[in-house]
C-alpha positions in Angstrom: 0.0 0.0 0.0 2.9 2.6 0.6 4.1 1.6 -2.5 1.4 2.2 -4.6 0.4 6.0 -2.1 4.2 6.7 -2.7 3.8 6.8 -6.7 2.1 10.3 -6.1 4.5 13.2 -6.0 2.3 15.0 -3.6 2.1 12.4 -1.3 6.2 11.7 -1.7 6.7 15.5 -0.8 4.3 15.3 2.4 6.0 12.1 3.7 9.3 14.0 3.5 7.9 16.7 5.0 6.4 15.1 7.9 9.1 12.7 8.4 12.2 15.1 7.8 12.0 17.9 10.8 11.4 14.6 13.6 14.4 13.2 11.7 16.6 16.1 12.1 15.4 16.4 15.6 16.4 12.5 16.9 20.1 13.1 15.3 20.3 16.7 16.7 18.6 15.8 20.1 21.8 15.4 22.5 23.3 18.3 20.9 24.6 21.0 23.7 23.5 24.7 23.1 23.6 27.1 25.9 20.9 29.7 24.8 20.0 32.4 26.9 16.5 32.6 28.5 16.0 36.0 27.0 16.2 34.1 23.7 13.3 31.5 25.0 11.8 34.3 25.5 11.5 36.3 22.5 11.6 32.7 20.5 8.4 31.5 22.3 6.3 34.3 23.6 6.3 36.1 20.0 5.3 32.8 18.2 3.2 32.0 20.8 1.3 35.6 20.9 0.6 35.5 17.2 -0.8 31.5 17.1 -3.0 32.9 20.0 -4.3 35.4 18.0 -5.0 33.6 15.0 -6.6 30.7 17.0 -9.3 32.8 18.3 -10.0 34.5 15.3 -10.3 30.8 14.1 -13.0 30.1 16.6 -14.7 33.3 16.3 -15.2 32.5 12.5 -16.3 29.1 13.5 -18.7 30.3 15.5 -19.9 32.9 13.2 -20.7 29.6 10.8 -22.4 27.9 13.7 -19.7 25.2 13.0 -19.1 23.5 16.5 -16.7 20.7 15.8 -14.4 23.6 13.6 -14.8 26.0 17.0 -13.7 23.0 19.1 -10.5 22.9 16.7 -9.3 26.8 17.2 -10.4 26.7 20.9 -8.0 23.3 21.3 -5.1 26.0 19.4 -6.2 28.7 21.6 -5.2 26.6 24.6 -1.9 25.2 23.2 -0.8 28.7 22.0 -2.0 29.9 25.4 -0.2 27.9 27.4 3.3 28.6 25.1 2.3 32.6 25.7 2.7 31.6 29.5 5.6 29.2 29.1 7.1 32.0 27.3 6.5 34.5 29.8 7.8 32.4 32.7 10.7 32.3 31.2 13.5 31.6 34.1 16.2 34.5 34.8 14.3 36.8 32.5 11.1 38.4 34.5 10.9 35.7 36.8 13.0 33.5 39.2 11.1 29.8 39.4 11.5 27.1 36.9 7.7 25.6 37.8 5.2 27.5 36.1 7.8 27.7 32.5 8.3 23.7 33.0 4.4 22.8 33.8 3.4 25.1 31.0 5.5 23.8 28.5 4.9 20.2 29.4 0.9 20.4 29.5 0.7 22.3 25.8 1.1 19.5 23.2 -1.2 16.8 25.9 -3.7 19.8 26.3 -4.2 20.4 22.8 -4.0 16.6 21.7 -7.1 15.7 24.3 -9.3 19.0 23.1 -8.8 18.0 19.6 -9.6 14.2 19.9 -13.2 15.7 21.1 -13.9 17.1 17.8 -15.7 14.2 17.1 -18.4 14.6 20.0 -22.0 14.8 18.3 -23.1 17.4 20.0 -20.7 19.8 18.7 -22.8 19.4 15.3 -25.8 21.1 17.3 -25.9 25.2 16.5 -26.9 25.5 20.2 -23.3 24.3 20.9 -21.6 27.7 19.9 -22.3 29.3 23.2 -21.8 26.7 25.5 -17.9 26.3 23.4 -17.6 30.2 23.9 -17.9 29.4 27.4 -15.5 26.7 27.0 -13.0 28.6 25.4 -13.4 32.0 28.0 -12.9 28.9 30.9 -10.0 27.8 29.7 -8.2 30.9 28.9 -8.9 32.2 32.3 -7.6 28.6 34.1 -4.7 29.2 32.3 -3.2 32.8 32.8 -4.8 32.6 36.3 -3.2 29.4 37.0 0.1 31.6 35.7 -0.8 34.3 38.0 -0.9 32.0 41.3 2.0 30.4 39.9 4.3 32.8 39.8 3.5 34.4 42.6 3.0 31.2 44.4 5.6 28.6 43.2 5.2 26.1 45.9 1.6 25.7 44.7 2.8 24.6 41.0 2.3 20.7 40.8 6.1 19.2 39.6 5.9 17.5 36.2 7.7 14.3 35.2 11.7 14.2 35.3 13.2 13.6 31.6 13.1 9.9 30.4 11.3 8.9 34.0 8.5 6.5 33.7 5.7 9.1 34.4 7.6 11.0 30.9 7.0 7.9 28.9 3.5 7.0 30.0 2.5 10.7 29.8 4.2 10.1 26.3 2.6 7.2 25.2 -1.4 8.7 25.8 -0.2 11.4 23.9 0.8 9.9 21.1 -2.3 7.8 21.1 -4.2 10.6 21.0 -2.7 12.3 18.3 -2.5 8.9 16.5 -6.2 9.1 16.3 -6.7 12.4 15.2 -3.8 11.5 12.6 -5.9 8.6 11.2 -8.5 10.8 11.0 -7.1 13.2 9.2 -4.6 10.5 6.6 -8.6 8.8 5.9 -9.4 11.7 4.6 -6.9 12.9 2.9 -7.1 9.5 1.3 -10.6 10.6 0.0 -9.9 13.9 -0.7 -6.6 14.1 -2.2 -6.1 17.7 -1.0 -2.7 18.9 -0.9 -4.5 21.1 2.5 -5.6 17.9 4.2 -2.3 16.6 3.8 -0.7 19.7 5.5 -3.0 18.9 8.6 -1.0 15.4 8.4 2.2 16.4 8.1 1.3 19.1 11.4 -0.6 16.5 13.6 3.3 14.1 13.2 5.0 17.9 14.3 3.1 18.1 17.1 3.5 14.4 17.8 7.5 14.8 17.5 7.5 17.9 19.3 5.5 16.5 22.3 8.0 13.7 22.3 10.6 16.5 22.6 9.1 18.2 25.4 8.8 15.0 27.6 12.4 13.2 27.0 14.9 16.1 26.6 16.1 19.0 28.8 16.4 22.7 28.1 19.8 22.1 26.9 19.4 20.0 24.2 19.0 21.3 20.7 16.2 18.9 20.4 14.4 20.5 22.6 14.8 23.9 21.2 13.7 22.2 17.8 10.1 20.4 19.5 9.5 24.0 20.5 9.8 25.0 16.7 7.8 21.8 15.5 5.2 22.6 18.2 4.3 26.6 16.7 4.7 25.2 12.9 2.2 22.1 13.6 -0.2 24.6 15.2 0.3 26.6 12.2 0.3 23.5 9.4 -3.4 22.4 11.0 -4.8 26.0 11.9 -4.5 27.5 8.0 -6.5 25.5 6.3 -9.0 24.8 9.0 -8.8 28.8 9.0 -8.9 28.2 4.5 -11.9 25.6 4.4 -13.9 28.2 6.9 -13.1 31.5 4.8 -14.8 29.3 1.4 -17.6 29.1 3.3 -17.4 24.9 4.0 -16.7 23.2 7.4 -13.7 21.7 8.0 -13.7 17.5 7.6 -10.2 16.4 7.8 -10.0 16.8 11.6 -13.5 15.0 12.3 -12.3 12.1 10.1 -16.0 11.4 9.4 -16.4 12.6 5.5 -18.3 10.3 3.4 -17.6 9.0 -0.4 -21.1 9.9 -0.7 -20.2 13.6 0.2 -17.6 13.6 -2.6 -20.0 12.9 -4.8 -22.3 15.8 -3.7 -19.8 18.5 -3.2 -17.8 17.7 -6.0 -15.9 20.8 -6.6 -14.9 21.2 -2.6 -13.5 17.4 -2.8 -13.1 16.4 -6.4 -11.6 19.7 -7.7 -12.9 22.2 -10.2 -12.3 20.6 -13.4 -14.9 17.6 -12.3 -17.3 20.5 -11.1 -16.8 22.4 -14.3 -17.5 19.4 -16.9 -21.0 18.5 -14.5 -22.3 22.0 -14.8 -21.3 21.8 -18.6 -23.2 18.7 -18.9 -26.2 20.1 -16.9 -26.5 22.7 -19.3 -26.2 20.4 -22.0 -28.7 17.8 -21.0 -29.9 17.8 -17.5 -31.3 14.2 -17.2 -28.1 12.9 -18.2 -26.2 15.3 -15.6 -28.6 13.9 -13.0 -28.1 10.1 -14.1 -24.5 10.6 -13.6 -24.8 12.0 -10.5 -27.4 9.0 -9.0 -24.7 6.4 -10.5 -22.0 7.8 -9.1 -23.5 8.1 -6.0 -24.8 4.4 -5.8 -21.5 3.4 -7.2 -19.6 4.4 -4.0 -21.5 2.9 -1.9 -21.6 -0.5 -3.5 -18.0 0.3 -3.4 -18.4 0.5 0.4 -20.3 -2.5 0.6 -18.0 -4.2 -1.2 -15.1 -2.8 1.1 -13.0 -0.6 -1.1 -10.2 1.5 0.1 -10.9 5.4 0.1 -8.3 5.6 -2.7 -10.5 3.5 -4.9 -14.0 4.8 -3.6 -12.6 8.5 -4.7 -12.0 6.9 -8.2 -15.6 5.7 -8.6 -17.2 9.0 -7.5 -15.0 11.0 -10.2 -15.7 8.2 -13.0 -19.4 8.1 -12.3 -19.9 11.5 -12.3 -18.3 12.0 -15.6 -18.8 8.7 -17.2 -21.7 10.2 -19.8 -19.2 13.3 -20.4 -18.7 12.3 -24.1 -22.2 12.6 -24.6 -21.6 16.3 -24.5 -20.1 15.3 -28.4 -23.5 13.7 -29.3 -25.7 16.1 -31.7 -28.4 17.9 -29.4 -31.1 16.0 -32.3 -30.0 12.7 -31.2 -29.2 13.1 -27.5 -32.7 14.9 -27.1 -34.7 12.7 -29.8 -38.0 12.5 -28.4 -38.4 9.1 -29.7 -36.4 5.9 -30.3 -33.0 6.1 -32.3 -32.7 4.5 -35.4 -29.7 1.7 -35.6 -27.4 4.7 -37.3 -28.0 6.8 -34.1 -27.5 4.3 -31.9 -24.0 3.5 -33.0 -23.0 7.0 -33.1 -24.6 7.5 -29.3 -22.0 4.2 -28.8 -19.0 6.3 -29.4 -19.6 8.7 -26.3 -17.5 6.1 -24.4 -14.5 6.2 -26.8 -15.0 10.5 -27.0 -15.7 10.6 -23.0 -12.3 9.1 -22.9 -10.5 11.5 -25.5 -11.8 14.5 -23.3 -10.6 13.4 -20.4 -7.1 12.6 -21.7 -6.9 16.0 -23.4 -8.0 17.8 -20.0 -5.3 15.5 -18.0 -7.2 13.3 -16.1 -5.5 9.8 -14.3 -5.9 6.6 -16.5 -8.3 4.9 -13.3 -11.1 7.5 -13.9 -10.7 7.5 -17.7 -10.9 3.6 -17.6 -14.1 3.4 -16.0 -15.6 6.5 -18.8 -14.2 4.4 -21.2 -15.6 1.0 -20.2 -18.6 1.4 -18.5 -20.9 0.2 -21.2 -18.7 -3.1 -21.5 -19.7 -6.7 -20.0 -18.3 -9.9 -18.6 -18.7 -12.0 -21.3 -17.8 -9.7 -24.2 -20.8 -8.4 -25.6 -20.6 -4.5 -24.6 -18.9 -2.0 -26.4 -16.6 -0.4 -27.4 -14.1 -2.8 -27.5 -16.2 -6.1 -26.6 -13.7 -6.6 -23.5 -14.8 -9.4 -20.7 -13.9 -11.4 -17.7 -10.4 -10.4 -16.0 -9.7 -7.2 -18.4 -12.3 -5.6 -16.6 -11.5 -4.5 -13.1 -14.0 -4.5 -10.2 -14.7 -0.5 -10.2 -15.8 -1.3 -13.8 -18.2 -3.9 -13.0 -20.1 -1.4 -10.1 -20.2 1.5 -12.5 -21.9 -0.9 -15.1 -24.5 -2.5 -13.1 -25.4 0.6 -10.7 -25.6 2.5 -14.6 -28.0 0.1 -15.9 -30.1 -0.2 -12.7 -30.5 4.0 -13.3 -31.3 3.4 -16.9 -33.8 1.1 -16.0 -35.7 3.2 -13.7 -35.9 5.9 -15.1 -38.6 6.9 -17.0 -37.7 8.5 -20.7 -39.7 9.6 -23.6 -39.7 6.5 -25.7 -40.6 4.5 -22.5 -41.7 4.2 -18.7 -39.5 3.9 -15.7 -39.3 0.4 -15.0 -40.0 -0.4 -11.1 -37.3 -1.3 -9.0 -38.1 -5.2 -8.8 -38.2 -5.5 -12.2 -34.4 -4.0 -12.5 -33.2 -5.8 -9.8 -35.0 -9.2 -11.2 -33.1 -8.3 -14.5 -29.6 -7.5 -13.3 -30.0 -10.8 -11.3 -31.0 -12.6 -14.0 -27.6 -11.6 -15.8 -25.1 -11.8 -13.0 -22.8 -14.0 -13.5 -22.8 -13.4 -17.3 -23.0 -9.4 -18.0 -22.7 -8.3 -14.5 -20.5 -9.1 -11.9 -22.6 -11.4 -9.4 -20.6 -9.5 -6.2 -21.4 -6.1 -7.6 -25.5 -7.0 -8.2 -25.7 -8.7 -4.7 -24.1 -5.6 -3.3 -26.8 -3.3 -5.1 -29.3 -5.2 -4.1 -28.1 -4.7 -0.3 -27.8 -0.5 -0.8 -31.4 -0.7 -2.5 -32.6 -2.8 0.1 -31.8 0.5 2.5 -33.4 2.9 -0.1 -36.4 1.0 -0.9 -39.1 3.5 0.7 -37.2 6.3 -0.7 -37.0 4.4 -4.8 -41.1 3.4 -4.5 -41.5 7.6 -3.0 -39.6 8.9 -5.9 -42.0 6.2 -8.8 -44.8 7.4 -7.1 -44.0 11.2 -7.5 
């Protein structure tokens, strides 16, 4: 599998990227510096200031949206950069004497931020009536913070000690953090899986930062480079996740890659947030064109991933059967207008003119640049197991599986449909057909896995032949 994800260049460029500055920081780690405090000072407190700043503007434009899981995110940055303002501040030898508020600051950031952002998730965040309750939050938190800085430094003895370097209380305090970021990593490499957004993959490659700076914070001293360098990793992964939750929130969309919980149905629906403009630009074009066959695409794409899902599919694959089914039909945009609209049946000469939109679908696609996987399936939708579909009469192994769900959730549409030269068949009757052909033109896993999605949908299909 890291092979084949490898074979992208963007993907190549985001592993380095993620996996280079934690590099650099294990070979660097027991490297002596002797840096001043006044240096931590400025270093931190002046990063730290401006990541505070932008994370509450985050939230407060999260809010504005009524977006509870995206407020969650800038209120988890609001703490982290919070808490480096403070750790900044405390600086030893600088404004202040005691090492306890500068070492309990700096060693709660990374955890603190890691726990607030594994809640993004919750279901109640999805609730508008969770924005106020989250400004609360937020306004809780900030004030726990700087007034736990306050009594801190003018208290020291009060400041609870954190765990020695290396100890055993370092590596299990360690070891929950890393789970916790693991899981919002997974969330986020899912999606980028789906989405194939080079922004997404920044939100990877800043969630393994903070990951490597946390493990930074815990196991090395303030006289280690490596230390110096987690401090670095720890304002850059807040800055890496941050802008484009900050990005996805200025165009007006929430932010997914965090939650983990986008659907291949949702690329499908929001094609141009997920699939990119050109796939957005071709289904408008067809919609102006012919909207029945712009909607046709759309339902077949849309029951093509999730037979894809039934079927277990990676999200690499599902993405690849959202983009082909929506533009499967798109060389029907060469068709004349007098056959494509014919209200009527088409004569044998039409027909095998309408037969080439496969072969000209294909063409299109390869002249606008698009990967061979998704011009495959507009190429070979139309064909069948055992030869007899067009254009090239291929069969059996030559056609992969993503083939075989575009063609039979294509026909089932066809079927049902009602047109101008006939009625919409009823469900049973295109199920009873594509079962009667599994196993010859249809792949028999692909029908039995369309049959299990309809089963789901069958109030909505007999709603929809009623209207």
């Amino acid at each position: 599998m890291l092979r084949q994800l490898t074979r992208e260049p963007v993907l190549a460029v985001g592993i380095a990227l993620a996996v280079l500055p934690p590099a650099l920081l294990h070979y660097l780690s027991t490297e002596q510096v002797g840096w001043g405090g006044v240096t931590h000072l400025l270093f931190v407190g002046a990063s730290a200031g401006g990541a505070t700043a932008a994370a509450l503007a985050l939230t407060v434009a999260a809010a504005r949206r009524g977006d509870g899981r995206s407020m969650m995110v800038g209120i988890a940055f609001a703490a982290m950069a919070a808490l480096l303002v403070l750790h900044g501040i405390a600086t030893p030898e600088v404004l202040f004497d005691d090492y306890g508020v500068v070492a309990f600051s700096g060693a709660a950031t990374i955890p603190v931020g890691g726990a607030l952002l594994a809640l993004c998730t919750l279901p109640v965040l999805r609730r508008p009536e969770a924005v106020k309750p989250l400004f609360g939050l937020l306004a809780a938190i900030l004030v726990g913070i700087f007034g736990f800085g306050f009594v801190g430094l003018a208290f020291p003895n009060t400041v609870p000690g954190v765990p020695e370097p290396r100890s055993a209380p370092a590596w299990i305090t360690l070891g929950v953090g890393l789970a916790l970021y693991g899981l919002v990593g997974w969330r986020v490499f899912r999606t980028y899986r789906l989405t194939r957004r080079a922004s997404d993959l920044l939100i990877v490659i800043g969630t393994v930062w903070l990951a490597a700076a946390l493990a930074a914070s815990l196991l090395l001293t303030y006289m280690d480079l490596g230390w110096w360098i987690g401090h670095g990793l720890e304002v850059l992964g807040i800055a890496a996740i941050g802008v484009p939750v900050a990005l996805d929130l200025r165009r007006g969309t929430q932010s997914r890659p965090l939650l983990g919980d986008l659907s291949p149905c949702e690329l499908v629906a929001a094609e141009e947030a997920f699939l990119g403009g050109q796939v957005s630009a071709l289904t408008q074009l067809l919609a102006q064109r012919d909207t029945y066959t712009e909607e046709h695409t759309r339902r077949v794409a849309l029951r093509s991933v999730q037979v894809g899902e039934e079927l277990g599919l990676p999200p690499e694959r599902l993405r690849v059967l959202a983009a082909g089914g929506l533009l499967h039909d798109m060389g029907k945009l060469s068709v004349p207008d007098e056959i494509l609209k014919k209200p009527g049946s088409l004569t044998e000469e039409e027909y095998e003119l309408v037969k080439r939109h496969s072969e000209w679908g294909d063409e299109l696609l390869a002249n606008l640049g698009f990967p061979g996987d998704v011009r495959r399936l507009v190429r070979d939708h139309h064909e069948r197991l055992d030869g007899s579909g067009y254009p090239f009469g291929a069969y059996g192994d030559q056609l992969d599986l993503e083939t075989r769900i575009i063609g039979a959730c294509d026909v089932y549409d066809a079927l049902i449909s009602p047109r101008v030269y006939r009625g919409a068949w009823s469900h049973d009757k295109a199920v009873q057909l594509l079962r009667q052909e599994a196993g010859r033109q249809f792949d028999e896993r692909c029908v039995d896995a369309l049959e299990r999605v309809l089963a789901r949908d069958v109030p909505e299909l007999q709603l929809a032949v009623a209207v």
